[in-house]
SEFIZA-3560 file (N, C-alpha, C; in Angstrom, 3 decimals):
REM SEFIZA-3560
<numar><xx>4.525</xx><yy>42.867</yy><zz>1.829</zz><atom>N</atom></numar>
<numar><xx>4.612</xx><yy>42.133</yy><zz>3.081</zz><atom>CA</atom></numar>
<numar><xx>6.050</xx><yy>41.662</yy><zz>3.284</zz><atom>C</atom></numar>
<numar><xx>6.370</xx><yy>41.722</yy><zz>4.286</zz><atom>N</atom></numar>
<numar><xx>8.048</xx><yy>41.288</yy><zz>5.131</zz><atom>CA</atom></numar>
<numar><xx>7.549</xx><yy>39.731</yy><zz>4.987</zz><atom>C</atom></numar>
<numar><xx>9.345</xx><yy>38.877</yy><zz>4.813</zz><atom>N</atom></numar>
<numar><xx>9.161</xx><yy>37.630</yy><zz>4.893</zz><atom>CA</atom></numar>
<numar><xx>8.336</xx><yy>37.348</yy><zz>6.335</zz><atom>C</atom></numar>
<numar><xx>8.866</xx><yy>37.799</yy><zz>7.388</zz><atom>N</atom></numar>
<numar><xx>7.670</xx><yy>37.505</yy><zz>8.879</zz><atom>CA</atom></numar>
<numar><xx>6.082</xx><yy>36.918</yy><zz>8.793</zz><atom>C</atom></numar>
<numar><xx>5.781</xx><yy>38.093</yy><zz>7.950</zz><atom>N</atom></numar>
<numar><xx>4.206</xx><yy>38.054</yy><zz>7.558</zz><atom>CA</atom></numar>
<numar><xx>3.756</xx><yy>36.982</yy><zz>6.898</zz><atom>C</atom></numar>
<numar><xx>4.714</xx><yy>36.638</yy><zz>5.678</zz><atom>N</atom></numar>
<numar><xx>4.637</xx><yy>35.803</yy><zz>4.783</zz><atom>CA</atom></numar>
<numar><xx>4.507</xx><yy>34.265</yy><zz>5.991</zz><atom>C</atom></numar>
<numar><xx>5.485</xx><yy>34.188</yy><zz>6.553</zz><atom>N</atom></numar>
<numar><xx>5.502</xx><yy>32.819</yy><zz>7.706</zz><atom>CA</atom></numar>
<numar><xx>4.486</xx><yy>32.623</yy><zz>8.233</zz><atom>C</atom></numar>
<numar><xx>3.942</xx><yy>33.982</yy><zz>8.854</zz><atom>N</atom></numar>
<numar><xx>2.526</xx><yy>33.676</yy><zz>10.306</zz><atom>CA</atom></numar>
<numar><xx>1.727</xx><yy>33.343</yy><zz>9.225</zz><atom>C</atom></numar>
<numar><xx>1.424</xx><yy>34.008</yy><zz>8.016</zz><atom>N</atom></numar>
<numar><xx>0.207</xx><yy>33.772</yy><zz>7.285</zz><atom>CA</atom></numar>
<numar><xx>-0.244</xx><yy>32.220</yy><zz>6.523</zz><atom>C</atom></numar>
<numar><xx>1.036</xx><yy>31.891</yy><zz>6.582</zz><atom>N</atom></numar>
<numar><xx>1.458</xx><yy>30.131</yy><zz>5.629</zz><atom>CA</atom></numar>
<numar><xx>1.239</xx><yy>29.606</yy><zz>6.805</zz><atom>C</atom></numar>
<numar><xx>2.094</xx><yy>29.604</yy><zz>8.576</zz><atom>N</atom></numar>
<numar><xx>1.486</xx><yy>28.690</yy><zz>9.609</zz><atom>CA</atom></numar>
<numar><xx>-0.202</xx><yy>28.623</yy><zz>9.588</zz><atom>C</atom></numar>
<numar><xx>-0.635</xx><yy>30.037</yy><zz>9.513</zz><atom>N</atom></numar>
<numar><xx>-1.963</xx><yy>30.449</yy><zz>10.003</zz><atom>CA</atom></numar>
<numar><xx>-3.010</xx><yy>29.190</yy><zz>9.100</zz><atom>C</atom></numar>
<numar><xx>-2.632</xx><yy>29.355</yy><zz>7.908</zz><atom>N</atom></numar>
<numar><xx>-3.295</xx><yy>28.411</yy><zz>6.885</zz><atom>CA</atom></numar>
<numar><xx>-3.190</xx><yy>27.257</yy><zz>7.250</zz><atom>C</atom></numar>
<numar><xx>-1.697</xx><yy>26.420</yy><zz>7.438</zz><atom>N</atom></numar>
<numar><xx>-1.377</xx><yy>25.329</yy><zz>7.436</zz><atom>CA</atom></numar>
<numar><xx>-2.351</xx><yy>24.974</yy><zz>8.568</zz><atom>C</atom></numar>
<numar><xx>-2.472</xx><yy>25.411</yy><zz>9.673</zz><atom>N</atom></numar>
<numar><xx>-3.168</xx><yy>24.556</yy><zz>11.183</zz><atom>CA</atom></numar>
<numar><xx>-4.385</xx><yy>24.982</yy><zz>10.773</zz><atom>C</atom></numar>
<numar><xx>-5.010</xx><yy>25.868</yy><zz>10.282</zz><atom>N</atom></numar>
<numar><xx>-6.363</xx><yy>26.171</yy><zz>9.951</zz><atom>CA</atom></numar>
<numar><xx>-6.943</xx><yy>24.759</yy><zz>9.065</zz><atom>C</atom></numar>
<numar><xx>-6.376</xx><yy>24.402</yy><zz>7.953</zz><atom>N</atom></numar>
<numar><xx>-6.228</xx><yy>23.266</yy><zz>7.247</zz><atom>CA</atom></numar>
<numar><xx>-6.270</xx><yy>22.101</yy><zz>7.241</zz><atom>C</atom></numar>
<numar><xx>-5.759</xx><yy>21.653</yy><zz>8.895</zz><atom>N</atom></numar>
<numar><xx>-5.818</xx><yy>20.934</yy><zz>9.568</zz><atom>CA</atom></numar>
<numar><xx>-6.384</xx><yy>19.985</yy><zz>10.780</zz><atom>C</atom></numar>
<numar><xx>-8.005</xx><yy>21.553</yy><zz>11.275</zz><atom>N</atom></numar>
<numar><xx>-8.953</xx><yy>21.612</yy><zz>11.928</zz><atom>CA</atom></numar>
<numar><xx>-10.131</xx><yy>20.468</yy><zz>11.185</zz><atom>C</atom></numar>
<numar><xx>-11.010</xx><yy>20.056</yy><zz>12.120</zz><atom>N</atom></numar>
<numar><xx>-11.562</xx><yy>18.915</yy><zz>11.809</zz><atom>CA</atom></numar>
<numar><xx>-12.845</xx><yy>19.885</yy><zz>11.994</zz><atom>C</atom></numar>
<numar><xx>-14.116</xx><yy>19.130</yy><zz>11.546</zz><atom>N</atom></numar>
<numar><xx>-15.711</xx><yy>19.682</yy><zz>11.992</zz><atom>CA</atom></numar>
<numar><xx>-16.323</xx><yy>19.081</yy><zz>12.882</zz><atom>C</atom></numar>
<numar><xx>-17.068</xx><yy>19.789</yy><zz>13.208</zz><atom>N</atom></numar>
<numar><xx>-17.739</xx><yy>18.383</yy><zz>14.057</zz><atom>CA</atom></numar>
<numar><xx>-18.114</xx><yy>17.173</yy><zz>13.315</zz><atom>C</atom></numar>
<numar><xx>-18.445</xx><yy>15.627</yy><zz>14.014</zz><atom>N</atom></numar>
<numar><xx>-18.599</xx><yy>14.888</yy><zz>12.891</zz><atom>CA</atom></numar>
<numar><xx>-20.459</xx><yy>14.801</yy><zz>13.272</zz><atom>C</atom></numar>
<numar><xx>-20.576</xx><yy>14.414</yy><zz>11.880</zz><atom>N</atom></numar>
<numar><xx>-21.915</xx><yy>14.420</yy><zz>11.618</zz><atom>CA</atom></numar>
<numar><xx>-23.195</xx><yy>13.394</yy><zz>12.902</zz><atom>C</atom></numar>
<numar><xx>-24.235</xx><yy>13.948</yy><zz>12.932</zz><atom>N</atom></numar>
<numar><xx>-25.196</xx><yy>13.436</yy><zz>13.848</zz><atom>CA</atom></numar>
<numar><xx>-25.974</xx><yy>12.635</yy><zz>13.100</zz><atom>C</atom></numar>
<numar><xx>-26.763</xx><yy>11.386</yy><zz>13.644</zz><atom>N</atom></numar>
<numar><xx>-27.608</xx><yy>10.390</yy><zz>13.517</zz><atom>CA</atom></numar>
<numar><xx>-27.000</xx><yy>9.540</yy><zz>12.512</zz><atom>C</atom></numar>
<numar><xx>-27.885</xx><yy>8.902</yy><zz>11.445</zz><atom>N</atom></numar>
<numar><xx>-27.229</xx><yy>8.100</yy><zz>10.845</zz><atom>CA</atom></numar>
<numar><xx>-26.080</xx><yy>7.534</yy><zz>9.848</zz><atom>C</atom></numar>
<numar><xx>-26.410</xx><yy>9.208</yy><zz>9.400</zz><atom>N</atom></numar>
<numar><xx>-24.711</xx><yy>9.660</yy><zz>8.166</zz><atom>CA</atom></numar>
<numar><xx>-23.601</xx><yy>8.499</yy><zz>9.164</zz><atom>C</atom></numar>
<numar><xx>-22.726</xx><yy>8.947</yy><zz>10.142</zz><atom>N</atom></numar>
<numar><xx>-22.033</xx><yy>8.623</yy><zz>10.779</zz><atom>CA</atom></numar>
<numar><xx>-21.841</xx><yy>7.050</yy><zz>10.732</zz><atom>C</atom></numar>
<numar><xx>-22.937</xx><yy>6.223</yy><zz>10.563</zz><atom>N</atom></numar>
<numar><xx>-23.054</xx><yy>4.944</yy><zz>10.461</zz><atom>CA</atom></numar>
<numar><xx>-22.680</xx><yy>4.378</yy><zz>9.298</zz><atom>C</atom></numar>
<numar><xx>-21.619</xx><yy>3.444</yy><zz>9.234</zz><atom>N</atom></numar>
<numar><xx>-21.018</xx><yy>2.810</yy><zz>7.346</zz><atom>CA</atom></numar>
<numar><xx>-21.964</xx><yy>1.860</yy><zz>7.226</zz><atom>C</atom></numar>
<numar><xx>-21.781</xx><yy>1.486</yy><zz>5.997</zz><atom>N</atom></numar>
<numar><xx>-22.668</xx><yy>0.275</yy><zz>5.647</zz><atom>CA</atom></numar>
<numar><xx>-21.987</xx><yy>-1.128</yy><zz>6.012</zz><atom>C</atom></numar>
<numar><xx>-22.278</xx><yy>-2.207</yy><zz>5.796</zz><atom>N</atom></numar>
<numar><xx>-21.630</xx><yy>-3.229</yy><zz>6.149</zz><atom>CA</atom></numar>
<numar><xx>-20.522</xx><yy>-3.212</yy><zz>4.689</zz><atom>C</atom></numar>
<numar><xx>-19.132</xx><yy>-3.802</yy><zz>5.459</zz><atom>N</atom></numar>
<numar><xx>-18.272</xx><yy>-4.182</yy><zz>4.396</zz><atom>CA</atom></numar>
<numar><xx>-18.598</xx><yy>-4.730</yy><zz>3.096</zz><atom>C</atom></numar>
<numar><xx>-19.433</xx><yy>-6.167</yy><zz>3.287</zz><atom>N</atom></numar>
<numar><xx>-19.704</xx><yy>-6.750</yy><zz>2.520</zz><atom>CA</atom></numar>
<numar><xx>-20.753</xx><yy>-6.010</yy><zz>1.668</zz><atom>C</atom></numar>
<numar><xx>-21.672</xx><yy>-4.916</yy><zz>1.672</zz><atom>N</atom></numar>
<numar><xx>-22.309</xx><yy>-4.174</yy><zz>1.396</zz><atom>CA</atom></numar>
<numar><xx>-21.638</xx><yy>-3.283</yy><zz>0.166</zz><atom>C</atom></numar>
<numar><xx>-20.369</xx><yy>-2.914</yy><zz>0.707</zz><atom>N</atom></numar>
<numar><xx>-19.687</xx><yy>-1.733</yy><zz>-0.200</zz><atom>CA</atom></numar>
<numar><xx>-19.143</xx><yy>-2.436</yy><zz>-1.570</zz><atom>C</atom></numar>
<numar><xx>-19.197</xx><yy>-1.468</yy><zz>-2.604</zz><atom>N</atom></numar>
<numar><xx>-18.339</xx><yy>-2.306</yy><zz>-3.558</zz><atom>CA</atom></numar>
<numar><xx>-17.151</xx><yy>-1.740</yy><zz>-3.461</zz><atom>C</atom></numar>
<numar><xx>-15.950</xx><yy>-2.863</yy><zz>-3.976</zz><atom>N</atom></numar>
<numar><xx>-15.118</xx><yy>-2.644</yy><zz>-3.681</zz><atom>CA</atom></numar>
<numar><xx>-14.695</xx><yy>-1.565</yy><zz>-5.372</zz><atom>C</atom></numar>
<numar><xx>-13.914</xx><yy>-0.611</yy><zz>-5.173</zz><atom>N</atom></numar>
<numar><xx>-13.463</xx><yy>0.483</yy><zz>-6.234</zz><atom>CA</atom></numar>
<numar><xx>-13.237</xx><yy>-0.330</yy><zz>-7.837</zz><atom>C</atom></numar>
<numar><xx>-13.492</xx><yy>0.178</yy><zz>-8.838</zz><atom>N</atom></numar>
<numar><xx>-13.221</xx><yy>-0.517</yy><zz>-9.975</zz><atom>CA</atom></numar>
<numar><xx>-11.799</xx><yy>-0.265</yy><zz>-10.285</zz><atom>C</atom></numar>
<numar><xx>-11.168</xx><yy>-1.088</yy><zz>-10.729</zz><atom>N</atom></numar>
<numar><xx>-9.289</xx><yy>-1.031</yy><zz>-10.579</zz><atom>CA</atom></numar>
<numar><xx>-9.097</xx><yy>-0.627</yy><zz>-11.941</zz><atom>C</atom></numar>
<numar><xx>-8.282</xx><yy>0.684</yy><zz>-11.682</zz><atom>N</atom></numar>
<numar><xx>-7.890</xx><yy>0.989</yy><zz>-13.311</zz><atom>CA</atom></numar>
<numar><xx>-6.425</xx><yy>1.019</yy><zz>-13.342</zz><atom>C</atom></numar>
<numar><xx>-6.228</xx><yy>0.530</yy><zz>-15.164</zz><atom>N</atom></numar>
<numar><xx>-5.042</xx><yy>0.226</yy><zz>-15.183</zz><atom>CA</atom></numar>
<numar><xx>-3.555</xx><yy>1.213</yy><zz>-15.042</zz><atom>C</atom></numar>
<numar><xx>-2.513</xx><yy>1.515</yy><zz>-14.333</zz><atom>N</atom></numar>
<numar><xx>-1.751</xx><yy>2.323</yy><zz>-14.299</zz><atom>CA</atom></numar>
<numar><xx>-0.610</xx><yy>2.261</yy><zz>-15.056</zz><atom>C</atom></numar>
<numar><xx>0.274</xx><yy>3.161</yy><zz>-14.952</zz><atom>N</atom></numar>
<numar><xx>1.889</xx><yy>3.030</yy><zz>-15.894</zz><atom>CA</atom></numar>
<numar><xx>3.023</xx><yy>1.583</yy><zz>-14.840</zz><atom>C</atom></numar>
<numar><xx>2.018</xx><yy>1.209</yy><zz>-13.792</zz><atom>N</atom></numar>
<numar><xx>3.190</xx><yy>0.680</yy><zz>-13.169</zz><atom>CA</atom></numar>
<numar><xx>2.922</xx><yy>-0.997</yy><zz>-13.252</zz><atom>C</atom></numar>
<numar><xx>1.677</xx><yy>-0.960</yy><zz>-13.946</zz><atom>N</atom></numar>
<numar><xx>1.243</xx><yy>-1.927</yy><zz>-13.957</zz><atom>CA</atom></numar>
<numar><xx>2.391</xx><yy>-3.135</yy><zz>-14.571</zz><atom>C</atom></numar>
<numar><xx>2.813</xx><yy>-3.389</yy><zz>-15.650</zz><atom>N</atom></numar>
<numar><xx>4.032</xx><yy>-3.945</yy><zz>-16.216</zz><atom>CA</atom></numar>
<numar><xx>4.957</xx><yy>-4.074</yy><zz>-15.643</zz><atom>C</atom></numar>
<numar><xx>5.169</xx><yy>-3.477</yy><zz>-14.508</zz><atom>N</atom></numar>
<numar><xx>6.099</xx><yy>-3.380</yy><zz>-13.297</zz><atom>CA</atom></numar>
<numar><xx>6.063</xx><yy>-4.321</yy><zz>-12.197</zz><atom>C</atom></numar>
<numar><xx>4.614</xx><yy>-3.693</yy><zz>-12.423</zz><atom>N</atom></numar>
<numar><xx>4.042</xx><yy>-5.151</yy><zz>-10.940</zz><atom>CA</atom></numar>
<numar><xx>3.876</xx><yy>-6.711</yy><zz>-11.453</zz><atom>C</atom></numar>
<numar><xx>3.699</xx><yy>-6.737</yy><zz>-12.683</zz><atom>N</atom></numar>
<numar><xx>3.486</xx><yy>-8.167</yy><zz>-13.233</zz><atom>CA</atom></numar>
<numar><xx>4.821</xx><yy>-8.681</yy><zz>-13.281</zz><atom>C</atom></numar>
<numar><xx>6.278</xx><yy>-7.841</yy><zz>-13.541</zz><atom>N</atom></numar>
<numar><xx>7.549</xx><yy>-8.597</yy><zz>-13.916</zz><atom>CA</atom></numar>
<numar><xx>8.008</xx><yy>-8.787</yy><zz>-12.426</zz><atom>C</atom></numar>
<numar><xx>7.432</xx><yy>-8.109</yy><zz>-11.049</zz><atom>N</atom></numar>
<numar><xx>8.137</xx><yy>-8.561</yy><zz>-9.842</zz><atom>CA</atom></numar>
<numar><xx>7.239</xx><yy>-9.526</yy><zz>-9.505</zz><atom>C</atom></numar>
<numar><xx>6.049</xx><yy>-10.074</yy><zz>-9.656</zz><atom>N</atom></numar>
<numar><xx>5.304</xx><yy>-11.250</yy><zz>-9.498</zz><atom>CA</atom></numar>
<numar><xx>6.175</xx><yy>-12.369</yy><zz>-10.169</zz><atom>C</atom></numar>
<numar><xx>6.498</xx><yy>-11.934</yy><zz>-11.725</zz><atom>N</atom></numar>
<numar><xx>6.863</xx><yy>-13.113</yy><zz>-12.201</zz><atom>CA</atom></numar>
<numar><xx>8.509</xx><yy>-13.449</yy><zz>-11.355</zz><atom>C</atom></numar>
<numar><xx>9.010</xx><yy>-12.616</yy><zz>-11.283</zz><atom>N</atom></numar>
<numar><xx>10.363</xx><yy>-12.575</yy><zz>-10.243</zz><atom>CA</atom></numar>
<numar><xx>9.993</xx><yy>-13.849</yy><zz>-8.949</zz><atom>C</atom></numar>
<numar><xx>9.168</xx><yy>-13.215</yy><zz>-8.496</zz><atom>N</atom></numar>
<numar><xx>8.809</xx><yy>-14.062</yy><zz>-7.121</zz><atom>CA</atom></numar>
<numar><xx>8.718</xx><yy>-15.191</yy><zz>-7.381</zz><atom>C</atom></numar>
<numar><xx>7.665</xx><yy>-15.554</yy><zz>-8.378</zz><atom>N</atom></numar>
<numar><xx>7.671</xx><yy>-16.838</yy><zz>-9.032</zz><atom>CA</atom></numar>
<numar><xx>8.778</xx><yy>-17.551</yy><zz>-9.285</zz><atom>C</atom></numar>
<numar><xx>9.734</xx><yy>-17.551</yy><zz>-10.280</zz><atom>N</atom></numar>
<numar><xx>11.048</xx><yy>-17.671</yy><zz>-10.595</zz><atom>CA</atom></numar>
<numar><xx>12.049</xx><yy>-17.939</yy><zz>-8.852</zz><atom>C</atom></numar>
<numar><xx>11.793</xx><yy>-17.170</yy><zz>-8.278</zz><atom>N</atom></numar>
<numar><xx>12.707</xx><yy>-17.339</yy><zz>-7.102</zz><atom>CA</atom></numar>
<numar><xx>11.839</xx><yy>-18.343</yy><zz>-6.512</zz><atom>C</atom></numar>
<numar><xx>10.772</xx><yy>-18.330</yy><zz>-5.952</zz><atom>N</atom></numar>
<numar><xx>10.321</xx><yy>-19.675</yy><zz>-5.100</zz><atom>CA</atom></numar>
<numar><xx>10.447</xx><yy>-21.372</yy><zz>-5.944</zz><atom>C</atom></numar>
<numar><xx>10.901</xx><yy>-20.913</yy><zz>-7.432</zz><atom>N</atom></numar>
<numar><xx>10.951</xx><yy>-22.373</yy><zz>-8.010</zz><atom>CA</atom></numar>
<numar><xx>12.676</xx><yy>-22.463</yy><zz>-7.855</zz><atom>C</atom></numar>
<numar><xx>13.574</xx><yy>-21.352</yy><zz>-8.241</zz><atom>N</atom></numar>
<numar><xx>15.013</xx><yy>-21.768</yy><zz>-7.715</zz><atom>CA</atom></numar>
<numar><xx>15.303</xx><yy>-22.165</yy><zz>-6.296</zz><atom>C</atom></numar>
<numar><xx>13.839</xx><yy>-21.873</yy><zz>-4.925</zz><atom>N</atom></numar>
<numar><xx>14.756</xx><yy>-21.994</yy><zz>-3.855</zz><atom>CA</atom></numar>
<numar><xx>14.479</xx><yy>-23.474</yy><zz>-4.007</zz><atom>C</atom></numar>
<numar><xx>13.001</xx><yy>-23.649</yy><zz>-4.585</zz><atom>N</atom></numar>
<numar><xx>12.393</xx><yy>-25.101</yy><zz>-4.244</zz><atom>CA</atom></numar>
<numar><xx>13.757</xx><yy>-26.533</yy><zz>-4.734</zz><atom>C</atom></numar>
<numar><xx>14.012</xx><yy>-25.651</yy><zz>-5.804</zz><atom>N</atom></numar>
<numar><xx>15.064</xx><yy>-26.501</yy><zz>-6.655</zz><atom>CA</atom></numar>
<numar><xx>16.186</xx><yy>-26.775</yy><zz>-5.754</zz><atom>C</atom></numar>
<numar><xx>16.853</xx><yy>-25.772</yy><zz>-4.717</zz><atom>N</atom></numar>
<numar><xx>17.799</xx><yy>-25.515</yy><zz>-4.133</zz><atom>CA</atom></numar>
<numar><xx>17.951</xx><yy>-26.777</yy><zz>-3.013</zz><atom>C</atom></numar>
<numar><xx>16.728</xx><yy>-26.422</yy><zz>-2.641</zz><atom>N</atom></numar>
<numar><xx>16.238</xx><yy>-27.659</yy><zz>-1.280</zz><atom>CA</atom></numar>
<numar><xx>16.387</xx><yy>-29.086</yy><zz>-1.506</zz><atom>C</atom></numar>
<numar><xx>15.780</xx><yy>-29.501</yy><zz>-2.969</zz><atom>N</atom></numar>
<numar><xx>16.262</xx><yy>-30.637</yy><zz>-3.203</zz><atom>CA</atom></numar>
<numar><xx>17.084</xx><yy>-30.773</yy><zz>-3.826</zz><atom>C</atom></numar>
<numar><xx>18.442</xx><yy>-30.140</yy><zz>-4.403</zz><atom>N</atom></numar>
<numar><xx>19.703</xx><yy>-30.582</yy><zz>-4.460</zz><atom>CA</atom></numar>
<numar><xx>19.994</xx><yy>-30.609</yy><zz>-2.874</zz><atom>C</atom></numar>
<numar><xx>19.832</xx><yy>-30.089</yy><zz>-2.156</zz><atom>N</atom></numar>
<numar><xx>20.623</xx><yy>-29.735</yy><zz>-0.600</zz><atom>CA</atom></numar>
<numar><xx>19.815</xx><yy>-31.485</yy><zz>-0.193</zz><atom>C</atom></numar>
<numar><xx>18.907</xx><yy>-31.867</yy><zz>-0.321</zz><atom>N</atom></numar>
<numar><xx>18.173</xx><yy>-33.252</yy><zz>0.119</zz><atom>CA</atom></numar>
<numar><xx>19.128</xx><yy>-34.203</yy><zz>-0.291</zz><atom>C</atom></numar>
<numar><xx>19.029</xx><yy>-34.430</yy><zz>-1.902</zz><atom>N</atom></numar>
<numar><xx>19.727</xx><yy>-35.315</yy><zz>-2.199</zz><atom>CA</atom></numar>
<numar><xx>21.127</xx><yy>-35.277</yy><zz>-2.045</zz><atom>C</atom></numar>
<numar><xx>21.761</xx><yy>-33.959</yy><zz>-1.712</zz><atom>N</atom></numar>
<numar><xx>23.274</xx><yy>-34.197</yy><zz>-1.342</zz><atom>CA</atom></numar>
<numar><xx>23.754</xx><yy>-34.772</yy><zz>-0.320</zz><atom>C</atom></numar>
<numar><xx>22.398</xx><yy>-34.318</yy><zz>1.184</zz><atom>N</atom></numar>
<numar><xx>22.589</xx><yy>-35.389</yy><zz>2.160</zz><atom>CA</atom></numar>
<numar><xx>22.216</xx><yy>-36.258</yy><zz>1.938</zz><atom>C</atom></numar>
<numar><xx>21.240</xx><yy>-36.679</yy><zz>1.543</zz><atom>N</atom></numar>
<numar><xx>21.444</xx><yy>-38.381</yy><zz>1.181</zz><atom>CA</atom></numar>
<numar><xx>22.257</xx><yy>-38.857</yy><zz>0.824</zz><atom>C</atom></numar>
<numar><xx>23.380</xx><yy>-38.650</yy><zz>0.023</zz><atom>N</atom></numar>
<numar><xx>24.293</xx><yy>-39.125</yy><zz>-0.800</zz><atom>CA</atom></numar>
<numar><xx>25.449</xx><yy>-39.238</yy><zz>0.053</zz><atom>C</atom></numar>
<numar><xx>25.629</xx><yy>-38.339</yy><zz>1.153</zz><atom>N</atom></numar>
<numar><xx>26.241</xx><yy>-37.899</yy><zz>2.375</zz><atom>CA</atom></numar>
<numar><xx>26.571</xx><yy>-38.869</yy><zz>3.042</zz><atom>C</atom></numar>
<numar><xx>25.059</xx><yy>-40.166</yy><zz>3.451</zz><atom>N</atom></numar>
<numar><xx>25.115</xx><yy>-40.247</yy><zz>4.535</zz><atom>CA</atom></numar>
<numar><xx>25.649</xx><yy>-41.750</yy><zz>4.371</zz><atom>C</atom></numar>
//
């Protein structure tokens, strides 16, 4: 096959791929209530250790700004 062929046949797939079905009749179609569903069981990943040291980050920064605010308080006070 010519690269040409190779193209129409990869578009041909790609939008074929992309076609929907009809969606289903009567009640399938209907979800259950939210509160109904369970929510997925959370498993642990490689990034996990990752996400705990930018939590603790956040942490750390909302106690330096807190700190920040009241030096900036008491400097105007001292100011005035």
């Amino acid at each position: 096959m010519n690269p040409k062929s190779w193209l129409a046949l990869t578009m041909v797939c790609l939008v074929a791929g992309c076609g929907s079905t009809a969606p289903p009749a009567g009640d399938a179609t209907k979800a259950p209530p939210a509160a109904a569903q369970k929510a997925p069981e959370r498993r642990e990943t490689v990034f996990d250790p990752w996400v705990g040291t930018i939590e603790r980050a956040k942490g750390v920064q909302n106690t330096v700004d807190e700190q920040a605010a009241e030096q900036r308080r008491k400097i105007e006070e001292a100011t005035r």
